[in-house]
C-alpha positions in Angstrom: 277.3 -58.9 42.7 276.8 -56.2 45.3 272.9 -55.3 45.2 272.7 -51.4 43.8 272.4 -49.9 47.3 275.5 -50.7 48.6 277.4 -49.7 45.4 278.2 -46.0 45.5 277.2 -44.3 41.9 277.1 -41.0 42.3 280.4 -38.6 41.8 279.4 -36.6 44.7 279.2 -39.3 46.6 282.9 -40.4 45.5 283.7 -36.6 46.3 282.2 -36.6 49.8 284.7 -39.8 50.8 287.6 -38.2 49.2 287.3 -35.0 50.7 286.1 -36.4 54.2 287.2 -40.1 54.5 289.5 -41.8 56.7 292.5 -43.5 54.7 294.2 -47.1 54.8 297.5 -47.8 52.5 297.7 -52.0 51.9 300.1 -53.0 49.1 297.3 -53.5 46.8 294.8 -50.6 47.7 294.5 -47.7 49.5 290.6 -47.8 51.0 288.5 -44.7 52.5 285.7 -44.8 54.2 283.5 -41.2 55.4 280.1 -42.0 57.6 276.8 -41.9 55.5 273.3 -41.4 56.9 272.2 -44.5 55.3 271.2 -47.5 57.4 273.6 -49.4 55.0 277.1 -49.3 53.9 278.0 -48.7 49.9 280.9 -49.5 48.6 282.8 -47.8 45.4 285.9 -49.5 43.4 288.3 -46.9 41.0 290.3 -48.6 38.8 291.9 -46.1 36.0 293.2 -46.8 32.8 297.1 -46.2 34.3 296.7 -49.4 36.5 295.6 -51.3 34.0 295.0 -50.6 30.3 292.7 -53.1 28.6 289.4 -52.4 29.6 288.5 -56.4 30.0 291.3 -56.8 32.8 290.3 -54.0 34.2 286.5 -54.9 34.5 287.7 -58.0 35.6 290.0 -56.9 38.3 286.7 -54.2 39.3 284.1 -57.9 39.8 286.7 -59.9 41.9 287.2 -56.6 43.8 283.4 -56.3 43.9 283.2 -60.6 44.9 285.8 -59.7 47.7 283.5 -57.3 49.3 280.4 -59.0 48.8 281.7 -61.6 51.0 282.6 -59.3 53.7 279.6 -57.1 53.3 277.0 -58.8 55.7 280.3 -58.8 58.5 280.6 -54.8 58.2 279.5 -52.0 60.1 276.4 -50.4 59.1 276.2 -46.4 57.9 279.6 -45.9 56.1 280.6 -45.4 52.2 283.5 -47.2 51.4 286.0 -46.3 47.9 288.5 -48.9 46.8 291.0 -47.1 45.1 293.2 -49.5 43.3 297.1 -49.7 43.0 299.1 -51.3 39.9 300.3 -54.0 41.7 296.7 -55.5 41.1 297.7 -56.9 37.8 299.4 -59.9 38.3 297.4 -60.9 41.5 295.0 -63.7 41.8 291.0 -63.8 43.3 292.4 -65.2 46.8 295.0 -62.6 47.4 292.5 -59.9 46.8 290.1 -60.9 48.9 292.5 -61.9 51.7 293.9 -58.6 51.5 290.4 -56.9 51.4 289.3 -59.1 54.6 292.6 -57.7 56.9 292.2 -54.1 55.5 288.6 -54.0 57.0 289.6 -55.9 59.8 292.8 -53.3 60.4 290.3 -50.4 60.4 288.1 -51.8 62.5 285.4 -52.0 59.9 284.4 -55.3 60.3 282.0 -56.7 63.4 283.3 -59.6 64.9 
C-alpha cells in the first residue's frame, strides 16, 4: 500500500494536475502528472462508477492500480503528483497487464530513473 504521503487526497490537489498536468493516452489509462514542491512524488487513482459499477471491483481494480505503482514508486522522479485516471477496458484485465502497462507509461514519459 502506498504510504499516505505519496497518495494525493486532497481535490485541489486533483484540480491542480488537471488543470496544469502533462497527459499520456495508454489503452488502459490516460496518466497526468503537474510538478509539486514536495521532495516526494504522490500519486492519485480515479476510477468512476461508469468504468466499473460494483463498488468491490472497483476498489479492487483502485489496490492493484495502487500495487502497480508501489512497485515503481522507489524508480520515479522525485517532486511530481501523478493522477491515474482509468479507462473501461480495465475490467476484464488481469494484475500483470496493469502493472506492465503502468511500468512503460512511466517509462514513455520519462518518469522513471533508470
Amino acid at each position: 500500500m502506498l504510504k499516505v504521503r505519496q497518495r494525493l487526497r486532497k481535490n485541489t490537489d486533483f484540480s491542480r494536475v488537471y488543470k496544469n498536468g502533462k497527459t499520456l493516452s495508454t489503452k488502459l489509462f490516460f496518466i497526468k502528472t503537474a510538478k509539486n514542491d514536495l521532495k516526494n512524488t504522490r500519486f492519485g487513482v480515479v476510477l468512476s462508477n461508469k468504468v466499473i459499477k460494483k463498488a468491490v471491483q472497483r476498489n479492487k481494480k483502485k489496490r492493484q492500480i495502487r500495487n502497480a505503482l508501489l512497485s515503481v514508486a522507489k524508480q520515479t522522479q522525485v517532486g511530481y503528483d501523478v493522477v491515474i485516471c482509468v479507462k473501461p477496458d480495465i475490467a476484464l484485465t488481469s494484475f500483470a497487464e496493469i502493472k506492465k502497462e503502468i511500468t512503460q507509461a512511466l517509462i514513455k514519459i520519462h518518469f522513471l530513473k533508470n
